[in-house]
N, CA, C and O of each residue as an XYZ file, in Angstrom:
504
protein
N     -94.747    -16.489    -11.764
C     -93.498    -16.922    -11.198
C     -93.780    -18.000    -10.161
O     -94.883    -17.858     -9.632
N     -93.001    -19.145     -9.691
C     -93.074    -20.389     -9.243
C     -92.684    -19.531     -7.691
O     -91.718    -18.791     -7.503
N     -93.714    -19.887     -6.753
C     -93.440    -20.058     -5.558
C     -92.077    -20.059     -4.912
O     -91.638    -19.168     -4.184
N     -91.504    -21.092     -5.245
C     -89.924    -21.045     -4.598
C     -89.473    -19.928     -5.276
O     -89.301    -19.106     -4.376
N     -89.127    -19.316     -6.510
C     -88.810    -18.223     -7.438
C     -89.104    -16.614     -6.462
O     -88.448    -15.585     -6.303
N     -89.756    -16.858     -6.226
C     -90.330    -15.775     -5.582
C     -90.073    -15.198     -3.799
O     -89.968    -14.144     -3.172
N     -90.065    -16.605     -3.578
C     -89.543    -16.519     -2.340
C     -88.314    -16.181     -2.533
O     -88.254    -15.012     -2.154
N     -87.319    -16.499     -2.888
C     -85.568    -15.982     -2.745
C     -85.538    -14.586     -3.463
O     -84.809    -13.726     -2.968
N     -86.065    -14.369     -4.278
C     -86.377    -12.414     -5.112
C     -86.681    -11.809     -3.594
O     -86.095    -10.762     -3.318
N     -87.384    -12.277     -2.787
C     -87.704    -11.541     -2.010
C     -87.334    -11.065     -0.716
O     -87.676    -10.071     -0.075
N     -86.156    -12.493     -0.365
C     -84.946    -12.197      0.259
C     -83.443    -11.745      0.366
O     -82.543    -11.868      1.198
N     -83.628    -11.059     -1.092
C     -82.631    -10.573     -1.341
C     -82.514     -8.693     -1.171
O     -83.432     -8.015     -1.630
N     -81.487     -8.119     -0.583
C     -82.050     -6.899      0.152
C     -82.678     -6.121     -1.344
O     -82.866     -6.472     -2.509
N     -82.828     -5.097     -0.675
C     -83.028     -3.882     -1.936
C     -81.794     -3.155     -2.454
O     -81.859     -2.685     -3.590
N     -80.533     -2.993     -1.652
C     -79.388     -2.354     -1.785
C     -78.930     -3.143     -2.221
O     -79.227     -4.289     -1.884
N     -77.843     -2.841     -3.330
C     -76.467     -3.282     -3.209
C     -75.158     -2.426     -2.289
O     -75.014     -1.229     -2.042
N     -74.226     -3.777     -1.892
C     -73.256     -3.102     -0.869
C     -71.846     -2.709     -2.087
O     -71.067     -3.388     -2.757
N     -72.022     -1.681     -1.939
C     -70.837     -1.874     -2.706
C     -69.179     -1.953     -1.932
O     -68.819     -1.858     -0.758
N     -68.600     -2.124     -2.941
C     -67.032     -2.855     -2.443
C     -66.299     -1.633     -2.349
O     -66.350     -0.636     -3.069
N     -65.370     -1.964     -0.988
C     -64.691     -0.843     -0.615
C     -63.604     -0.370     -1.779
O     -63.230     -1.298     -2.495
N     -63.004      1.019     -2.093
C     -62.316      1.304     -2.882
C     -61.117      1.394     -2.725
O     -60.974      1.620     -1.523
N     -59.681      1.338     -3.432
C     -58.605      1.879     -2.786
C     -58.344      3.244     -3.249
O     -58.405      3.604     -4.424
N     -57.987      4.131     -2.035
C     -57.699      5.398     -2.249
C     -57.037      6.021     -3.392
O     -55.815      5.978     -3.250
N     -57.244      6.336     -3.995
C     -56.667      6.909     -5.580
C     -55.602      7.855     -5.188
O     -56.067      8.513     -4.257
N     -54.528      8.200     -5.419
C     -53.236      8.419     -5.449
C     -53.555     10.158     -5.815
O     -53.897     10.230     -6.995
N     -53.542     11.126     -5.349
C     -53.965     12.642     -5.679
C     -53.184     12.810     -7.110
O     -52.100     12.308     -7.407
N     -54.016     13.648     -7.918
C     -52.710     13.929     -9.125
C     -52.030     14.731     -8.778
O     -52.474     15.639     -8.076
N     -50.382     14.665     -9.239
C     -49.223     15.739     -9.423
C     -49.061     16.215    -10.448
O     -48.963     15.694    -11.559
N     -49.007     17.670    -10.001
C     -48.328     18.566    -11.140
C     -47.461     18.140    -11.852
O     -47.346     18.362    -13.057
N     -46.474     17.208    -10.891
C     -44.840     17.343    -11.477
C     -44.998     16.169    -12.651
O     -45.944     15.401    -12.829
N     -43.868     16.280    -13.318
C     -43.665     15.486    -14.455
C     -42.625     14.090    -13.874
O     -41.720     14.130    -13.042
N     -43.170     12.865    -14.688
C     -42.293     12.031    -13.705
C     -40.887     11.579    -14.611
O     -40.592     11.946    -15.748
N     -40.344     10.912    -13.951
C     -38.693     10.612    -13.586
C     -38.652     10.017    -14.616
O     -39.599      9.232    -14.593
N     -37.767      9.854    -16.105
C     -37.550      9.393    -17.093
C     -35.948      9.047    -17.046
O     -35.045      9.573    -17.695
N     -35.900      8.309    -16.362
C     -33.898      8.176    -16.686
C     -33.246      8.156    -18.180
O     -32.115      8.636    -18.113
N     -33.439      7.932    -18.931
C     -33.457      8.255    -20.181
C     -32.911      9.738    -20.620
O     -31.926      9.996    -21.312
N     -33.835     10.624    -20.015
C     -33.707     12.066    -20.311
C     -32.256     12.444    -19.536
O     -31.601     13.461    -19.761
N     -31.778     10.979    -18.200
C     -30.195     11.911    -17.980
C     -29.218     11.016    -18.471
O     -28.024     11.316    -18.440
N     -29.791      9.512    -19.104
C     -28.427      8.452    -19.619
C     -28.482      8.931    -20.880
O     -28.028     10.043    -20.612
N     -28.652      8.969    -21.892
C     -28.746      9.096    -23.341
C     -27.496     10.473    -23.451
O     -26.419     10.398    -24.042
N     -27.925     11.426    -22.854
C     -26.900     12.497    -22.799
C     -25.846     12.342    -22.612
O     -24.887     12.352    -23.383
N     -25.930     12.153    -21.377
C     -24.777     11.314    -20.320
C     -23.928     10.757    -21.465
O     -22.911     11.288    -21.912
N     -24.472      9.640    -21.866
C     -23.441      8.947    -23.237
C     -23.131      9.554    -23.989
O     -22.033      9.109    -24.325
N     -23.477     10.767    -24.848
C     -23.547     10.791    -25.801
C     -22.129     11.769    -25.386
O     -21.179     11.769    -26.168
N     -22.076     12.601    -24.083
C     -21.124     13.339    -23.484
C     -19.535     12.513    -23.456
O     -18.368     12.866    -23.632
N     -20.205     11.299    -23.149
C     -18.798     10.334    -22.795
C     -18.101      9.804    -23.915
O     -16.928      9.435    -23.852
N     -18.769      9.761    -24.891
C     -18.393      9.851    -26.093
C     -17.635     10.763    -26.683
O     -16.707     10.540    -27.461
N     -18.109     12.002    -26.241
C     -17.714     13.161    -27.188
C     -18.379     13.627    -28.300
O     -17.894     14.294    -29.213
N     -19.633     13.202    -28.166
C     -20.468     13.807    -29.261
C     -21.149     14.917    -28.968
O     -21.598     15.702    -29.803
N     -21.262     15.031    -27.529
C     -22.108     16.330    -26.887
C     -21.457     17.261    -25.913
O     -21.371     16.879    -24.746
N     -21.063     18.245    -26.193
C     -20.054     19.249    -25.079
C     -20.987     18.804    -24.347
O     -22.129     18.407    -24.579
N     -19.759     19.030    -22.538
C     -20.440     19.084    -21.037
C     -21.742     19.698    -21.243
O     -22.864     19.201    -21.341
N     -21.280     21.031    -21.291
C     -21.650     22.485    -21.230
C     -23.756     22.140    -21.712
O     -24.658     22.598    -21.010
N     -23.922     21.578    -22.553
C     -25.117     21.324    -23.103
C     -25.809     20.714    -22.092
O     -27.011     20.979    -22.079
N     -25.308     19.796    -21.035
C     -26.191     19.274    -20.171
C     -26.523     19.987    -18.561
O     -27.230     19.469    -17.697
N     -25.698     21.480    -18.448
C     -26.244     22.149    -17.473
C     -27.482     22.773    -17.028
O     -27.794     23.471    -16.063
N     -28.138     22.259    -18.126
C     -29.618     22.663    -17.692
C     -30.484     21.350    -16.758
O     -31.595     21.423    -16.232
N     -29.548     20.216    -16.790
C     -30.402     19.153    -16.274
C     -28.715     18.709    -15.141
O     -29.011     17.900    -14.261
N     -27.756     18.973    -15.125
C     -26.983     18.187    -14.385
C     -26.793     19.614    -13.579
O     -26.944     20.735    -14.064
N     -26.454     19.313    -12.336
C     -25.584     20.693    -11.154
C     -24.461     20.827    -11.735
O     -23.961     20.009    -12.508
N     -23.845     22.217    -11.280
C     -22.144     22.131    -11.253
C     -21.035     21.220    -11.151
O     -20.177     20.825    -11.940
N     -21.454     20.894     -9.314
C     -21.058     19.342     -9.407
C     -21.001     18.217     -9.714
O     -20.190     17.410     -9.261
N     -21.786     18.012    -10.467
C     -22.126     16.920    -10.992
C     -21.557     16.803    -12.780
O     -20.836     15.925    -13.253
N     -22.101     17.869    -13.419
C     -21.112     18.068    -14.706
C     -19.414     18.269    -13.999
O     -18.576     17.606    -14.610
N     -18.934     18.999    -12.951
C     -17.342     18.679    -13.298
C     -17.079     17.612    -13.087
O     -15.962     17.243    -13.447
N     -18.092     16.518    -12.329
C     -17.508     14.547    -12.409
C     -17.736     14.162    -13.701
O     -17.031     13.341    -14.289
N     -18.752     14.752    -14.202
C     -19.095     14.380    -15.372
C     -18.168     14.852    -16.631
O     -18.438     14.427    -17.754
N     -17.089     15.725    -16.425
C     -16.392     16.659    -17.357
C     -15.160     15.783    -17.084
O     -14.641     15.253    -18.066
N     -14.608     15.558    -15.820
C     -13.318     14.216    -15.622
C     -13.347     13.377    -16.334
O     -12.403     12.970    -17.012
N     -14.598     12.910    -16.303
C     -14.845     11.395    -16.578
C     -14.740     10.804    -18.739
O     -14.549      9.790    -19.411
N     -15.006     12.192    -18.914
C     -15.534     12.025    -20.573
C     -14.000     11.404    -21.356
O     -12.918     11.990    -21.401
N     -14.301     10.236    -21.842
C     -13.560      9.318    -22.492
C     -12.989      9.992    -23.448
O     -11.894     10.548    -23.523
N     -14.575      9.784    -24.757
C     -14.170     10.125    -26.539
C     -13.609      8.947    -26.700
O     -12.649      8.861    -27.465
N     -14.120      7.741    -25.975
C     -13.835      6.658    -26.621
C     -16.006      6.032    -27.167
O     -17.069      6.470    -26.726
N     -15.792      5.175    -27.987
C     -17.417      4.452    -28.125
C     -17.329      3.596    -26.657
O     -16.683      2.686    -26.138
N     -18.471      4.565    -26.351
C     -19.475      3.815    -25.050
C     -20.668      3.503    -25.274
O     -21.434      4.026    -26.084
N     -20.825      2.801    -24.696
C     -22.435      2.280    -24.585
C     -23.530      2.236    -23.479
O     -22.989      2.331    -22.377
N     -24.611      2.148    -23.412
C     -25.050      2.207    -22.126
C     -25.723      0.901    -22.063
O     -26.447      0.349    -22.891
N     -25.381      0.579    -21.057
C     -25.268     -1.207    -20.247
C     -26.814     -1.177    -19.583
O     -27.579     -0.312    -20.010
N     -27.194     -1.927    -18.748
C     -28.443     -2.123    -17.682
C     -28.112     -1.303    -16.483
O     -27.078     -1.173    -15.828
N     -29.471     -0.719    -16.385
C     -29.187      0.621    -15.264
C     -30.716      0.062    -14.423
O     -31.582     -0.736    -14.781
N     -30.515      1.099    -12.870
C     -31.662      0.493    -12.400
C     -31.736      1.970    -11.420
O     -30.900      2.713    -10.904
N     -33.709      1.892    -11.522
C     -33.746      3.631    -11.063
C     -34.579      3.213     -9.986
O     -35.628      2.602    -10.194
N     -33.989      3.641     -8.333
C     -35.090      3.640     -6.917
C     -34.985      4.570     -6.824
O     -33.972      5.262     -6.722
N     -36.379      4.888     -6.843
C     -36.887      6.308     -5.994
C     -36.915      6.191     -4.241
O     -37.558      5.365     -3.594
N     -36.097      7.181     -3.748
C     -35.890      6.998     -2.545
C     -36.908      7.743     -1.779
O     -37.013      7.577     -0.563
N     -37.660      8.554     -2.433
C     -38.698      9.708     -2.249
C     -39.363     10.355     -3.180
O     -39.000     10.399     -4.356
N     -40.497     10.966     -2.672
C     -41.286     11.281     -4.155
C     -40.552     12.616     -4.948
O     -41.032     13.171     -5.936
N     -39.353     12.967     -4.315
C     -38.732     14.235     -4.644
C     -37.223     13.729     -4.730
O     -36.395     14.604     -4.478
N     -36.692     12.388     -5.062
C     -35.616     12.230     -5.025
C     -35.434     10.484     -5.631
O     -36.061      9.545     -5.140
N     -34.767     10.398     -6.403
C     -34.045      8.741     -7.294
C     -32.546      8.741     -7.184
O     -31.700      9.618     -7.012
N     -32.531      7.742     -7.307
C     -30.831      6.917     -7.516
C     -31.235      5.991     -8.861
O     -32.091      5.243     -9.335
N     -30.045      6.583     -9.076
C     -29.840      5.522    -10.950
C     -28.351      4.788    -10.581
O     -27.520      5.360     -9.877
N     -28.173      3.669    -11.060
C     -26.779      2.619    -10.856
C     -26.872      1.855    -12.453
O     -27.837      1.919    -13.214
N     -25.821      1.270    -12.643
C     -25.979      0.957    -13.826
C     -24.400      0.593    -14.439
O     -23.399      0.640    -13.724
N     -24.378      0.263    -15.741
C     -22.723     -0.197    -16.519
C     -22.963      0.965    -17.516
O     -23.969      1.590    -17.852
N     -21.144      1.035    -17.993
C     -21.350      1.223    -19.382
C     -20.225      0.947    -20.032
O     -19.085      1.381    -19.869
N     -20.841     -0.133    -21.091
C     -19.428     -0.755    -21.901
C     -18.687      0.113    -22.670
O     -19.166      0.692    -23.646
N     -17.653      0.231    -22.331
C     -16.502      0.653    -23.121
C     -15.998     -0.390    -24.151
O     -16.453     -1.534    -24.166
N     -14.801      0.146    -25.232
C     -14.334     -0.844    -25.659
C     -13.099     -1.967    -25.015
O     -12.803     -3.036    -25.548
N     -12.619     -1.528    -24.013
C     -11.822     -2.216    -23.043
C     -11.910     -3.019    -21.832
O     -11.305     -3.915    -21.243
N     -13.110     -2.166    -21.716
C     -13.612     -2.790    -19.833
C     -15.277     -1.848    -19.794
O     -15.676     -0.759    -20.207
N     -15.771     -2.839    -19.160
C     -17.319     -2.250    -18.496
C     -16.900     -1.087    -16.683
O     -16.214     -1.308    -15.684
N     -17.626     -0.125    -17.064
C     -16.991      0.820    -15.485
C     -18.908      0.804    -15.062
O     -19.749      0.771    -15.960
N     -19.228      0.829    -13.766
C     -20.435      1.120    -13.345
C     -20.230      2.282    -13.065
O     -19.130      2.831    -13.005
N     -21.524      2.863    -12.824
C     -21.662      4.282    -12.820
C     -23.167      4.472    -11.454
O     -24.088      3.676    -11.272
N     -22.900      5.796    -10.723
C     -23.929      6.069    -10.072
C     -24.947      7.539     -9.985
O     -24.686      8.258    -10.950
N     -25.664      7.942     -9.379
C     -26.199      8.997     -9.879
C     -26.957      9.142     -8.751
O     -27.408      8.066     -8.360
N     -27.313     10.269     -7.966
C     -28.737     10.933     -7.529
C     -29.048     11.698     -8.536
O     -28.310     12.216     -9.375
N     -30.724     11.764     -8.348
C     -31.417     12.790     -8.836
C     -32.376     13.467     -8.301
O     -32.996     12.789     -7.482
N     -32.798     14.634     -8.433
C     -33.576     15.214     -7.539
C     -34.648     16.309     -8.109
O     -34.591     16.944     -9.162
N     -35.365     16.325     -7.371
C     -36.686     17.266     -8.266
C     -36.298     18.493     -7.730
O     -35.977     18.424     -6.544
N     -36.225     19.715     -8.302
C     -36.007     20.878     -7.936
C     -36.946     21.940     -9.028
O     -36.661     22.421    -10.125
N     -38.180     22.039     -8.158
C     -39.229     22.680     -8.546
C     -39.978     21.578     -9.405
O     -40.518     20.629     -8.836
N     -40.000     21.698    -10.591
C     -40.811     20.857    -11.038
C     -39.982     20.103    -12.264
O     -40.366     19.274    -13.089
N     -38.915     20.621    -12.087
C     -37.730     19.555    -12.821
C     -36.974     19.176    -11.911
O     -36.765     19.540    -10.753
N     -36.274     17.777    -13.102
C     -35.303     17.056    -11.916
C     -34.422     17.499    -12.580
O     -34.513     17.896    -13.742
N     -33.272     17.468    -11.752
C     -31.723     17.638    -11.772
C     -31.118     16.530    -11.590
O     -31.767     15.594    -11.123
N     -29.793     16.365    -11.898
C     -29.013     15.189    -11.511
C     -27.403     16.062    -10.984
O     -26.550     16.836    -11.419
N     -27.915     14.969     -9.284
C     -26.991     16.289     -8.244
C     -25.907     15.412     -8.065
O     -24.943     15.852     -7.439
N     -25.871     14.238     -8.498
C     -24.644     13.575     -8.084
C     -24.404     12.439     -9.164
O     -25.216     11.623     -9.599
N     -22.811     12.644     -9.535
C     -22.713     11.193    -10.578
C     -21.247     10.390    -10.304
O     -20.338     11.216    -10.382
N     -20.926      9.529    -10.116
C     -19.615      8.749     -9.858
C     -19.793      7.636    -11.202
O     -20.781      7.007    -11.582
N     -18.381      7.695    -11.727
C     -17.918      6.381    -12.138
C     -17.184      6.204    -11.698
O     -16.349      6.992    -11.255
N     -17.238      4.364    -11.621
C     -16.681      3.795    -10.784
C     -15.382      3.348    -11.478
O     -15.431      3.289    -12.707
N     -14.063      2.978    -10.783
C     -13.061      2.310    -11.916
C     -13.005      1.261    -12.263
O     -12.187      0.939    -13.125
């Protein structure tokens, strides 16, 4: 090996430093937030294709009797919706849904209760 070659091999430490990491996020048990699993229903309710009654395993009391006012039995659709998690135990869903007459927005909390979420609050809007 060439002189100069040798010299810089030899100033180079023995360690490498390695690069700081970012803290990895702990795993959760819980299952995460699929809005899907409460709009699809939701519609299919406003429609009239799905009794209330079928979605009390995922909506509160309160929330199915806004949801029991509200049911058309006209064709709805579901428009662009948008889901913030306000906490790791709590979301807001907002969003449209076209009717055949007029678009109404719609709102929603949701909330983790145990290791499912619920949906504790729903408004449409007029």
């Amino acid at each position: 090996m060439p002189p100069q070659l040798r010299t810089l091999s030899s100033t180079r430490p023995a360690t490498t430093q390695q690069l700081p990491t970012e803290p990895s996020a702990p795993p959760t048990a819980h299952s995460p937030l699929d809005a899907r699993h409460f709009l699809f229903p939701l519609v299919e309710t406003l429609n009239g294709r799905r009794p209330p009654r079928q979605l009390s395993g995922t909506f509160t009391p309160h929330a199915l009797t806004t949801l029991t006012d509200a049911t058309t039995r006209t064709q709805t659709r579901l428009g662009r919706y948008r889901l913030c998690h306000v906490s790791p135990d709590a979301a807001e869903l907002a969003g449209t849904l076209h009717m055949p007459t007029k678009v109404r927005a719609f709102a929603a909390r949701v909330e983790r209760q145990g290791s499912r979420w619920h949906c504790t609050e729903f408004h449409l809007l007029p």
